[in-house]
N, C-alpha and C positions, 0 to 999 in steps of 0.2 A: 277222646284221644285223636289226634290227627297222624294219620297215618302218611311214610313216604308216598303213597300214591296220591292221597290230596294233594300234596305238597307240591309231587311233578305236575299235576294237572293242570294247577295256576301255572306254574312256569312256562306249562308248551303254551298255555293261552297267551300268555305273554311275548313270550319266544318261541312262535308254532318251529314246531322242527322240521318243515316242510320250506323254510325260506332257508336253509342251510344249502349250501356250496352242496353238489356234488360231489367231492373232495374229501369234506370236513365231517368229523363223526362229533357228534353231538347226541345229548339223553344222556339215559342210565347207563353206568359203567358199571355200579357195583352198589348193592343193596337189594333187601327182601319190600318187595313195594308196599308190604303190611308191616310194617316196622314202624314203632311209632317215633314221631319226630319232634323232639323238645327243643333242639338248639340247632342253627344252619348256621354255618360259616360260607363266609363269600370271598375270594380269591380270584384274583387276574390268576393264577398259572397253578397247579396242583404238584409243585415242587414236595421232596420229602419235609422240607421242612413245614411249609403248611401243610401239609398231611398231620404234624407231629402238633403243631398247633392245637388242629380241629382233635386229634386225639387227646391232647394234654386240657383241651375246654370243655372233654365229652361231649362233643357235637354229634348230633346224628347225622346229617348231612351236610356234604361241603359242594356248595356250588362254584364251579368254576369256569372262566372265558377260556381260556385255552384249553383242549382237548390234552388227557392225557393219552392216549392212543390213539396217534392220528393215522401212524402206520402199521400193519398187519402186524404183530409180533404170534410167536409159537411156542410161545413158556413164559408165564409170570413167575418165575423162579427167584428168590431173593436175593440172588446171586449179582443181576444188575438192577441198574434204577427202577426201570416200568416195573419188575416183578417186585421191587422192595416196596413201591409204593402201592401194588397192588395187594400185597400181603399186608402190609400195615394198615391197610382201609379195612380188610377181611377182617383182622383179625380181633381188631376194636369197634368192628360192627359199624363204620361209617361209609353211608353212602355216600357216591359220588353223581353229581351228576352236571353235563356241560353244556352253556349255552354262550357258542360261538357264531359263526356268520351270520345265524338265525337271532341272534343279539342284535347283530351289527344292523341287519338290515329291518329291525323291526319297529314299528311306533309305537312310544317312542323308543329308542334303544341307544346304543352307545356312543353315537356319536350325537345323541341330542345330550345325554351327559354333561358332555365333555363343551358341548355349544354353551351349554346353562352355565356351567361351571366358568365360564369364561367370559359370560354377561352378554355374550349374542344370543337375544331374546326376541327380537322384534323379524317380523316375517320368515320364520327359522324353515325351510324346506329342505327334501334331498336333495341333493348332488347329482346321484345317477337315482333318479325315482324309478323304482318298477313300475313296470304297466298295471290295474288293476287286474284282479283275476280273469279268464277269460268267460262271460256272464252270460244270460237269455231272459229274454222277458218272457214268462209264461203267461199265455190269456188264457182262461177257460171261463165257458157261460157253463152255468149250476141254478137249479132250481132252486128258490131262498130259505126251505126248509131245510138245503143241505152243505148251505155256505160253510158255518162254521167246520163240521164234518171233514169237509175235501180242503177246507185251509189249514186245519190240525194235522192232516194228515201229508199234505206236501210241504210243511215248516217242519216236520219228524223225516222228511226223505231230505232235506239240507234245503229247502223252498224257503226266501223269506228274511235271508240274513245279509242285512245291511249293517257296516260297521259291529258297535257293539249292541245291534238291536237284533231281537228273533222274532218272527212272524210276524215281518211284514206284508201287507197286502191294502194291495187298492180294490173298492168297487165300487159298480154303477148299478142302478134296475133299468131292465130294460122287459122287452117282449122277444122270447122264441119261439118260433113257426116251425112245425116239421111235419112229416108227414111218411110212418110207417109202411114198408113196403110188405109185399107176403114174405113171409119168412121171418120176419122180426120179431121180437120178443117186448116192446114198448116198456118202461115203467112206468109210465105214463100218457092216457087213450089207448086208441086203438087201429090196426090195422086198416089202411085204406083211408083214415080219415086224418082232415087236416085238426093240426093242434096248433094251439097257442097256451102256451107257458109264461109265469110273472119269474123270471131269472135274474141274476145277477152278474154281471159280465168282471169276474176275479183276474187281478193281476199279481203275479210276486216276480222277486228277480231269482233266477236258480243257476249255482255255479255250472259251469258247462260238462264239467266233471259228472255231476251230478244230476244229467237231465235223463238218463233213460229211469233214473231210481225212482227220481220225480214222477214222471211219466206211468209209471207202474202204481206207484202212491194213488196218483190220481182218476189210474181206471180202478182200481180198488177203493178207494172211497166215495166216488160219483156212482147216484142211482144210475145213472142212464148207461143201455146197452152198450149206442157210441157216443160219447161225448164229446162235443169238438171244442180241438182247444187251435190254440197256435204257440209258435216256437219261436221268438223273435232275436236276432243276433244283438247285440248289444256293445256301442264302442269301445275297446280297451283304452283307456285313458291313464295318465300318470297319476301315480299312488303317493300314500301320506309314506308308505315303506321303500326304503332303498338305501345305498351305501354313500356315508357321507354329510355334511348338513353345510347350508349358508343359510345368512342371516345376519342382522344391523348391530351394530351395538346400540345401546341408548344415548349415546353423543360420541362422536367422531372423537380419534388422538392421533397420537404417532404410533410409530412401529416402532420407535426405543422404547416409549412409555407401555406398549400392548405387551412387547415382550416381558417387561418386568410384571406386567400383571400374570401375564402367564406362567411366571416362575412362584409365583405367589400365589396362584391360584392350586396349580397340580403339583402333587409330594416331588420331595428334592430327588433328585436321582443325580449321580456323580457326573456324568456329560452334562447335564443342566441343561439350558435353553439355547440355540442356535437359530442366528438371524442372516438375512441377505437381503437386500436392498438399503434405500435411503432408509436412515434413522428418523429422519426429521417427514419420511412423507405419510399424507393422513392415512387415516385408517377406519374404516366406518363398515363396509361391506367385511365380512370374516368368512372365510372356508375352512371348514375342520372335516379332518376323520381320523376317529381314533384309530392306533394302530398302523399299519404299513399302507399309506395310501398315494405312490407316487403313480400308479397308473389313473389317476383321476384326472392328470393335470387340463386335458378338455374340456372337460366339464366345468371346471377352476374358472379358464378361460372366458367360456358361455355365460359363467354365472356373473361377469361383473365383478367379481371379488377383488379386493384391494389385498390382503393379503391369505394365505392359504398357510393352515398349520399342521402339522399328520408328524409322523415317526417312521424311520427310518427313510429318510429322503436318500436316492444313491444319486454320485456326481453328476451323472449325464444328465439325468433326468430333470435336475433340480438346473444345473446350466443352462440345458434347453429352455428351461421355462420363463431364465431371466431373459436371456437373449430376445423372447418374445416381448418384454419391456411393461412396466406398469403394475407388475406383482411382485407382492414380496413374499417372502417363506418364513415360516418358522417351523423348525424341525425340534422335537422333542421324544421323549424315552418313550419306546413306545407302549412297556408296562404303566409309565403316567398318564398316557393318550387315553386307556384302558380305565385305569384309576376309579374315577369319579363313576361311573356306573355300579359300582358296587354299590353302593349306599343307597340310590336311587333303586335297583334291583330288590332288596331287601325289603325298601318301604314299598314299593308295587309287591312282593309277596306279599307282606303283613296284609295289605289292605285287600287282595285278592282271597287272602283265607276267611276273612268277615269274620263271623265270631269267633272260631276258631283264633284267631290271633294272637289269642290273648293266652294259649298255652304254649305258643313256638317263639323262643328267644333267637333274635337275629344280629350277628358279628359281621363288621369287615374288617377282614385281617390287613394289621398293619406293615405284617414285613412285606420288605422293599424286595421282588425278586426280578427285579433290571436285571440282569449279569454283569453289568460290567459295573467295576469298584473301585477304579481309582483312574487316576486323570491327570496326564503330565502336560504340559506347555509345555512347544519346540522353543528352544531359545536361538536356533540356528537365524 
């Protein structure tokens, strides 16, 4: 039986909720984390009507990018929305649970989507990359009967984790010299006399976060009284995670013909697709983020992009950007910007649960919840 807590587990790994907006609430909203989970629905927005969905398909969980409480309320009472929708999750027993910003900026996450989805495939990077965590190289020399011992025990204090790999570590042999003072307790010779030891000189990287835990790991699992280690700063450098993505397509076009792909590519919504610049000029470099991304336009700028696509462009912003000459824009819905991560989210659960898999059935709900529904031409 896979229980909601497997379930969330893959998810934060995927979407650590740790890369969320200060802001933005994201996790569990609603379910028992022993609850078992046969069916997940996946939704841009936790509207009642997808709530009614995921009820009417007996889902046990509905994963969704927007947060349904983003702001404090003080009564789910069914009286308005938040409390209708929170009573309807209760009451049919369906968890809720969201992964927004921490989506957005995650590898890969919703803006590689929306890249793929749109056949920018070739050198696809952030926009605004985060810096890597901030890291330390740990050295410690260990006598070699006790390598594995002190490297088991600093990859259990967080020592050792590179990407998706655990317990890494480097070493050398060498020769230790010391030499016991009165008062010492040696685990090795004796008082007054010189030693030489066959060691091994261990390296691993430990989040910075994590170095006094490390540090305690590792007087706890080395024999020796004091054991010397070192603590080395390590440079933050730009990460595979951050908001935004560029990248090639596989052969250059125009911007009239990208736009029609575009409308072809993500579900129809009633504004449709919205362009600015030459129709005829090429198109080969692409900037996307899904969602509301006009504060990126710098970054736009840096990257070389020929044209830049996101949801909800406001006037000034998107003006300014032309005036600066050489990009173009496409503006789309920004529940479509959204879109295409669902499906891609669903297949990273399946494949995250491994055997498991194979009892959790996974949905992405097809209704449209843009807001807006219809769409006049000025004829003025």
């Amino acid at each position: 039986m896979t229980r909601l807590a497997d379930v969330v587990a893959v998810l934060d790994r995927l979407y650590d909720p740790r890369g969320a907006a200060s802001w933005d609430a994201v996790g569990l909203v609603t379910g028992d984390p022993g609850q078992p989970v046969r069916r997940v629905l996946f939704a841009v927005d936790p509207v009642q009507e997808v709530i009614d969905e995921a009820v009417a398909w007996q889902a046990d969980l509905l994963v969704a990018h927007h947060p349904l409480l983003l702001r404090p309320v003080h009564s789910v009472a069914g009286s308005h929305p938040k409390g209708r929708a929170v009573t309807t999750l209760v009451r049919a027993g369906v968890a809720l649970h969201v992964a927004h910003t921490n989506a957005d900026v995650a590898d890969p996450g919703v803006s590689d989507a929306l890249a793929a989805a749109l056949g920018v495939t070739e050198d696809v990077r952030p926009l605004r990359p985060e810096p890597t965590a901030p890291a330390e190289k740990l050295v410690v020399f260990v006598p070699l009967d006790a390598v594995d011992r002190v490297v088991d025990a600093l990859a259990a204090a967080g020592a050792g984790r590179i990407g998706d790999y655990d317990r890494c570590a480097w070493s050398t042999e060498g020769t230790g010299t010391f030499t016991a003072r009165p008062g010492a307790s040696p685990a090795v010779g004796e008082v007054g006399r010189r030693e030489q030891v066959a060691e091994a000189r261990v390296e691993m990287v430990v989040p910075r976060a994590a170095r006094l835990t490390a540090v305690e790991a590792l007087r706890a699992a080395h024999p020796y009284e004091e054991p010397a280690f070192d603590l080395l700063p390590l440079a933050s450098l730009p990460g595979r995670r951050g908001t935004g993505r560029v990248g090639r397509l596989a052969a250059p076009t125009t911007l009239a013909r990208f736009a029609e792909s575009v409308a072809t590519a993500l579900p129809s919504t009633t504004a449709g697709v919205r362009t600015a610049g030459d129709p005829d000029g090429e198109v080969r470099t692409v900037a996307v983020c899904g969602g509301a991304g006009d504060d990126l336009f710098d970054e736009v700028r840096a990257s070389g992009a020929d044209v830049y696509l996101t949801a909800d462009l406001r006037h000034h912003p998107a003006s300014e950007a032309l005036e600066h000459g050489g990009l173009a824009l496409v503006d789309c819905a920004h529940w479509a910007t959204e879109w295409p991560w669902l499906a891609d989210a669903a297949d990273r659960l399946r494949r995250g649960l491994g055997g498991e898999a194979d009892t959790v059935e996974t949905r992405v709900s097809a209704i449209v919840t843009d807001p807006w529904t219809s769409y006049s031409r000025s004829h003025s």
